[in-house]
C-alpha positions in Angstrom: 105.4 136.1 108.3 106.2 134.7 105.0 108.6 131.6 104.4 111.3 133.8 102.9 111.4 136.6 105.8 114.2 134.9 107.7 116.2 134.7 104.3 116.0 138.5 104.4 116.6 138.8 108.3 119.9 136.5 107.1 121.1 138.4 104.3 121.1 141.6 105.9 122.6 140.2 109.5 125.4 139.3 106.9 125.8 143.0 106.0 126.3 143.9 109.3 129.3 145.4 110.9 130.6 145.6 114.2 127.8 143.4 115.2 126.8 143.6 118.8 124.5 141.0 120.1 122.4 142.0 123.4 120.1 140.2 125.4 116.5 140.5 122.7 118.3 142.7 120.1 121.1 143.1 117.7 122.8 146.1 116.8 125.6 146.5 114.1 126.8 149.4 111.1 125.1 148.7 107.5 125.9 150.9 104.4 122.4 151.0 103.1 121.3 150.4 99.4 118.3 150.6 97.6 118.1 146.6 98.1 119.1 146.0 101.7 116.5 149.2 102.2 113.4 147.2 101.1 114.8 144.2 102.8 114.7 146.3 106.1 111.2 147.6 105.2 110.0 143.9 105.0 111.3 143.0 107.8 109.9 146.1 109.8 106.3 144.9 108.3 107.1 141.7 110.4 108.1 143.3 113.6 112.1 142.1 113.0 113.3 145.9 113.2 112.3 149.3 114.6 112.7 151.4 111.0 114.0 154.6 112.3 118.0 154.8 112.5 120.6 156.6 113.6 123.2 157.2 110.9 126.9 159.2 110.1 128.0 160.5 107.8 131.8 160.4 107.8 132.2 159.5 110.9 130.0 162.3 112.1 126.7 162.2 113.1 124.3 163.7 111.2 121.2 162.9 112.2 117.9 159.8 112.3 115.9 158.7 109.4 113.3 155.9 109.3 112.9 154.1 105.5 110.3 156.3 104.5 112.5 159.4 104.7 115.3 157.6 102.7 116.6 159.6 99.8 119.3 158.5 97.1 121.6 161.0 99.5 121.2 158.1 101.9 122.8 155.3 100.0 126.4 156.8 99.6 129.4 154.9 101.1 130.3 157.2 103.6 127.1 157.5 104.8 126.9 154.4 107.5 123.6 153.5 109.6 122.8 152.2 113.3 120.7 149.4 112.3 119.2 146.9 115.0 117.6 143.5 114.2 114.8 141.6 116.8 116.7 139.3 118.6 114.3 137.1 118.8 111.1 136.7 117.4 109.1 133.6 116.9 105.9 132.9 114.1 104.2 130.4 112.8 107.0 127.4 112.1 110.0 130.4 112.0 112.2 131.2 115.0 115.0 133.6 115.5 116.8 133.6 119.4 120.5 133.3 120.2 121.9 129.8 119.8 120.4 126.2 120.2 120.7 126.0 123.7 118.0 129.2 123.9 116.0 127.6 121.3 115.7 124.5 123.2 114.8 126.2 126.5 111.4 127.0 125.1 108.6 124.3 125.2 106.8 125.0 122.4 109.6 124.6 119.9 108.7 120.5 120.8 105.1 121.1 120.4 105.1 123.2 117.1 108.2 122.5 115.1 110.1 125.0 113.7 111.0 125.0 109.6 113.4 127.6 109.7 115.6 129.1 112.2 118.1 132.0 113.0 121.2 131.9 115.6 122.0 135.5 116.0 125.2 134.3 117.7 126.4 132.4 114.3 124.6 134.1 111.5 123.2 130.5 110.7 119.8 129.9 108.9 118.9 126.7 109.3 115.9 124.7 107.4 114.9 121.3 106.3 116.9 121.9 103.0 120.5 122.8 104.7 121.0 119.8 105.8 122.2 120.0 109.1 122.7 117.1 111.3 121.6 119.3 114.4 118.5 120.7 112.4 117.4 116.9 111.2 118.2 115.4 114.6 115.7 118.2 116.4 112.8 116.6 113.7 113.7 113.6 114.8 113.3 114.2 118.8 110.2 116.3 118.0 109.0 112.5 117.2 110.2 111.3 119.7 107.8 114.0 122.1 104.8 113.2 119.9 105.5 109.5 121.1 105.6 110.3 124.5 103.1 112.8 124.4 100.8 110.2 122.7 101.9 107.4 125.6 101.0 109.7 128.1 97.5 110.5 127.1 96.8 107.1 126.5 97.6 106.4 130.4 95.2 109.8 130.9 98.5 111.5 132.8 97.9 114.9 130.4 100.3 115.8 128.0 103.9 115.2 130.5 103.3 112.3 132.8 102.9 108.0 131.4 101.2 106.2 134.4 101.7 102.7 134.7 101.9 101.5 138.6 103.9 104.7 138.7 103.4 107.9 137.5 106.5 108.5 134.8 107.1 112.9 135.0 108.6 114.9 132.1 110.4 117.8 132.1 110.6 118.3 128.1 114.2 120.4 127.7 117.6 119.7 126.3 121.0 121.2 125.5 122.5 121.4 122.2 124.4 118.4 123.1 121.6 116.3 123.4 121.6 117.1 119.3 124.5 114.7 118.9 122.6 112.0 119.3 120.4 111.2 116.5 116.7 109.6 117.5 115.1 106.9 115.7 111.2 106.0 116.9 110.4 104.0 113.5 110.6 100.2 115.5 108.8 101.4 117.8 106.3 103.1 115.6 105.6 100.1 113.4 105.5 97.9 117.0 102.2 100.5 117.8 100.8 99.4 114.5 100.9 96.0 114.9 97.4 94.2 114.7 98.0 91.8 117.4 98.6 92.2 121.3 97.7 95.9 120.6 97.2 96.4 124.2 99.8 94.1 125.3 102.8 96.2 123.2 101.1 99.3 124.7 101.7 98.0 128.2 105.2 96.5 127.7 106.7 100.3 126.0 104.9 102.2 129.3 106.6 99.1 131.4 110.0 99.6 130.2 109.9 103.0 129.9 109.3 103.5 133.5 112.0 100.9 134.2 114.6 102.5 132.0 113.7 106.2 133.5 112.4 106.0 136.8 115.4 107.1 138.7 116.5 110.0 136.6 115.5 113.7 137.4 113.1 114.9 136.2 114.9 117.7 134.0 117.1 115.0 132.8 114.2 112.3 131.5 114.0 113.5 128.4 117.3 114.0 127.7 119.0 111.0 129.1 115.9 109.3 126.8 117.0 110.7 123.1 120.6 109.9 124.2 119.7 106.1 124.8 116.5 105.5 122.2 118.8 102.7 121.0 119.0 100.7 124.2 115.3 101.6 124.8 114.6 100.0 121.5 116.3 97.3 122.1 114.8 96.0 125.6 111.6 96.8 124.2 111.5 94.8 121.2 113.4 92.0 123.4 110.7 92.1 125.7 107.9 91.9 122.9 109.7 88.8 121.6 110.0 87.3 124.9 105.9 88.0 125.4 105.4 86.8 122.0 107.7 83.5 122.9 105.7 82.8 125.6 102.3 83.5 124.3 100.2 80.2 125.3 97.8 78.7 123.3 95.0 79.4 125.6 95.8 83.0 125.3 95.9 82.1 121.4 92.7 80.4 121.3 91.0 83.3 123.5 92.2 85.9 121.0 90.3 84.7 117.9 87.1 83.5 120.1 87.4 87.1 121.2 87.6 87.7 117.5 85.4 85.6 116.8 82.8 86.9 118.9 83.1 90.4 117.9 83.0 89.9 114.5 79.6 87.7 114.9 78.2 90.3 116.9 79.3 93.3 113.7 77.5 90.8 111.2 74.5 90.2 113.1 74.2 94.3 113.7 74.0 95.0 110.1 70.4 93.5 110.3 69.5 94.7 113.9 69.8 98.0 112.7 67.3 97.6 110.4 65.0 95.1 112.1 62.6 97.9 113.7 61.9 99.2 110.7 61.2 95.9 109.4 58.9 95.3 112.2 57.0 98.3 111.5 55.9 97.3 107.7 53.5 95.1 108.3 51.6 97.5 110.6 52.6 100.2 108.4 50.3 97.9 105.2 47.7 96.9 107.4 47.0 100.7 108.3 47.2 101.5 104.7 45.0 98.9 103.4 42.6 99.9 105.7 42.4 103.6 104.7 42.2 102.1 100.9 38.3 102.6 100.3 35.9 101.6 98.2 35.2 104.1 94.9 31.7 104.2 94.1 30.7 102.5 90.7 28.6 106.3 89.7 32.1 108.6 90.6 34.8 106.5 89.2 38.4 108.0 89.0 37.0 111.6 90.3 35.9 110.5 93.6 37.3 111.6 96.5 38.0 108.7 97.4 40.1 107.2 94.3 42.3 110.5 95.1 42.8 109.0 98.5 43.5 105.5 97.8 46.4 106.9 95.5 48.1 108.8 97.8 48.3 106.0 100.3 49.3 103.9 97.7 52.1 106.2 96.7 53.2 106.7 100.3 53.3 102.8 101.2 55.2 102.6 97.4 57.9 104.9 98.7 58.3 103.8 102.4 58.8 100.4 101.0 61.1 101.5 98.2 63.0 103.6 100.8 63.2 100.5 103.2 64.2 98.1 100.4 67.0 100.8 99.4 68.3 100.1 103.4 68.2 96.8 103.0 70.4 96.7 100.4 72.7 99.2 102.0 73.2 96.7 104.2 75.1 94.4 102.2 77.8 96.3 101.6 78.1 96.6 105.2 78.6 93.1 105.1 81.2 93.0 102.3 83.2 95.5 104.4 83.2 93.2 107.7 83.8 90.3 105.6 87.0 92.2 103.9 87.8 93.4 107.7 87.4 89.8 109.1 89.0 87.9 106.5 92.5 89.8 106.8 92.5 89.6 110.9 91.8 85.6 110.2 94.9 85.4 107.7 97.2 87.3 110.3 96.3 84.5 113.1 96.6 81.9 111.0 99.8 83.1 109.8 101.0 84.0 112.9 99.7 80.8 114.8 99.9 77.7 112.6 99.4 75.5 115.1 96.4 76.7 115.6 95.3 77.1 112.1 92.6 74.4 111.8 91.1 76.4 115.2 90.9 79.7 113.6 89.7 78.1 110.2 86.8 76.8 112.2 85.9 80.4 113.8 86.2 82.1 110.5 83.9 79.3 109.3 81.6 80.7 112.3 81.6 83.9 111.5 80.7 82.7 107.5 77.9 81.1 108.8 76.4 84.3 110.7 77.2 86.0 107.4 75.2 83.7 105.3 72.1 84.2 107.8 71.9 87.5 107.8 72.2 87.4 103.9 69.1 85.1 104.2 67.5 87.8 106.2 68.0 90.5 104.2 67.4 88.6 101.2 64.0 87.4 103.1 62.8 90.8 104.3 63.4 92.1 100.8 61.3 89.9 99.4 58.4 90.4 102.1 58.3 93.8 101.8 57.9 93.5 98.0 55.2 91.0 98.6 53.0 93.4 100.8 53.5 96.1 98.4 51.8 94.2 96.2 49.5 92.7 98.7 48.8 96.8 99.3 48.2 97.4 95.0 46.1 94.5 94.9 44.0 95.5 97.3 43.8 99.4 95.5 42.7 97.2 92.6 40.2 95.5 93.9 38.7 98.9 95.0 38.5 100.5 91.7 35.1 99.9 90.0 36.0 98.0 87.0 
């Protein structure tokens, strides 16, 4: 179904006459013309009308013609056809149904939003560029099921149900009058993103969630929710602030040890990683140099065995051009955690100054870890240089000179 289909489906609803709205269908009197003809084929492509019709012809009938079998005889005013329309039909992001009550009894319209839509029962299109309140308010609770959706997988209670001491059921429907209301999720959305007390924010929205719902139906949860985001909002930022106010300074201090700690543990990785490797060099040489042979003094450069020596030289040139390459990889590993590191640091100190010489003294810790591993890298670089050329010294002192 194509974006413009429902503008069709609208312009010829608005042609209608004596409209007659049924259960799935709509029926009304159309004076075709060549235009409104190929708007009733496209919309036969899509499924939005049967394309055979009954039609008079003053007042009488004279017979059924689908819009194949149209002639020009067929677009004079006193000829007058049956038409019916879908009345309802659902693709992609488009919907036509009845009103917004009928539109909001179906699930899915919260799980796959709608761009367009068509009220048979107005003759209203509505999109994102009409600019209805309804229409933007809808958007806005569709947010405001992704949020809850999103809580409730995080508690693993599926797609309907937040569990936090309790298990939180909803029923996802509402009424047109829930559309009043307009939603707003954004304080709460840029709460989620905070860096600090991730976990802690995530526990506090479940907590008063389940406070502020838990003796509401179930069919009414989500309703009596988008009516009262505002007060919801509002206890849960005043109970952040509250957490916030009385966040200790052991519970400061364990936060960037944590920190601390993890951030250690990513710098030190970036040379594990590449430690076996390392560790496997030294035999890797020592096998080499003791399949480097001897060329006889008589045979020279077209010995078997000068052909030999070459190739193991070549292949203990690349593995220890290949491990060098990783090596130095693995300082721009390090540049990342350091970037990474460096702006969780500034957001404790910032956000704890009475702490700030503590958190200094971490970041110095993790520096420190930084700088080893540097030295490690820098060291195991240069090693593996050196018995490369331990390995073409060797080769040398092979060749008959």
């Amino acid at each position: 179904m194509s974006a413009s289909i429902l503008e069709v489906y609208s312009h010829v609803f608005s042609r209608l006459k004596s409209v007659e709205i049924l259960d799935k269908e709509v029926k009304g009197k159309l004076n075709l013309t060549e235009e409104l003809a190929s708007n009733l084929m496209a919309l036969e492509k899509e499924g939005l009308t049967s394309g055979a019709y009954n039609f008079t012809k003053r007042g009488k009938s004279a017979g059924t013609a689908t819009l194949g079998e149209l002639k020009p005889g067929h677009y004079i005013d006193d000829v007058e056809f049956e038409i019916d329309l879908s009345g309802f039909h659902e693709t992609g992001t488009l919907f036509v149904c009845r009103d917004w009550n009928e539109f909001l009894s179906y699930s899915n319209v919260m799980e796959s939003p709608k761009n367009q839509v068509f009220f048979t029962s107005t003759g209203e299109l509505l999109s994102a560029s009409s600019k209805i309140t309804k229409f933007e308010n809808y958007h806005s609770m569709v947010e405001a099921y992704q949020f809850i959706k999103s809580l409730a997988n995080s508690t693993e209670g599926g797609n309907d149900t937040i569990i936090y001491e309790r298990p939180l059921k909803f029923d996802f429907t509402l009424t047109e009058a829930d559309l009043e209301h307009p939603v707003n999720i954004d304080a709460l959305k840029k709460l989620q993103k905070k860096d600090l007390h991730t976990e802690a924010i995530h526990c506090l929205i479940c907590q008063e969630l389940v406070s502020f719902l838990k003796d509401k139906d179930v069919k009414k949860r989500f309703s009596y929710l988008v009516q009262n985001m505002d007060s919801l909002t509002s206890n849960i930022l005043l109970s952040y602030q509250s957490y916030v106010e009385n966040y200790t300074f052991d519970k400061v201090r364990k936060e960037y040890l944590e920190k601390r700690t993890e951030y250690i543990s990513k710098v030190h990785d970036t040379f594990d990683s590449v430690a076996t490797k390392l560790l496997s060099l030294p035999a890797g040489v020592w096998f080499a140099t003791s399949e480097i042979e001897v060329i006889p003094v008589k045979t020279g450069l077209e010995s078997f065995e000068f052909v030999k020596n070459v190739a193991v030289l070549c292949t203990m040139v690349l593995a220890v051009i290949l491990l060098t390459i990783n090596l130095l990889g693995q300082f721009s590993s390090l540049r990342a955690i350091r970037g990474e590191y460096t702006e969780v640091f500034k957001s404790l100190e910032h956000s704890f100054e009475e702490e700030k010489q503590n958190i200094k003294e971490a970041l110095a810790g993790i520096e420190s870890a930084r700088t080893q591993v540097c030295i490690k890298l820098g060291f195991s670089i240069f090693a593996s240089i050196s018995l490369l050329a331990l390995a073409i010294w060797i080769f040398c002192k092979a060749y008959p000179w």
